[in-house]
Phi, psi and omega in degrees: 000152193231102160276117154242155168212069144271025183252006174268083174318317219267105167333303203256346125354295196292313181336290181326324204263302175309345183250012195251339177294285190299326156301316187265302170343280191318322146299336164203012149230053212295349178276003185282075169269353202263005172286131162275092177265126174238138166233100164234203197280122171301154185303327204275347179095016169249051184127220183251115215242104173254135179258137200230118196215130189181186191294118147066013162217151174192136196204152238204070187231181210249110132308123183238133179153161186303154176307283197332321176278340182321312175282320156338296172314310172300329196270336142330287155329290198300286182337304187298322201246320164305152153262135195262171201313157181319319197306284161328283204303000190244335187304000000 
């Protein structure tokens, strides 16, 4: 799995978006290792743009909220948008 933020000036911010990634994967998808996450500045600049890349999907959605939410938004998206394991979805 590949996190990028290089538009996240702040080190430990980026850590945060990043551990925060790698939990909810690990949590509900653990086999996506061949996957891509990117975060960056939206064009209009009126939030964040996280990108999701992977075997046969990419996908694109716009975060709106202070950097300071950032890790919260991103782990939030991925949960909404993975399906979760076989395991998980009968409980």
């Amino acid at each position: 799995m590949t996190i990028c933020c290089p538009q996240l000036g702040d080190a430990a911010m980026r850590s945060q978006v990043a551990q925060a990634v790698r939990s909810t994967i690990k949590r509900c998808r653990p086999s996506f290792e061949q996957w891509r996450f990117s975060l960056f500045r939206s064009q209009s600049g009126m939030g964040w743009d996280l990108a999701i890349s992977g075997p046969r999907f990419r996908k694109v959605f716009t975060l709106h909220g202070p950097a300071d939410d950032l890790p919260g938004l991103v782990s939030a998206y991925i949960e909404a948008i993975l399906p979760r394991k076989a395991s998980q979805s009968t409980n």
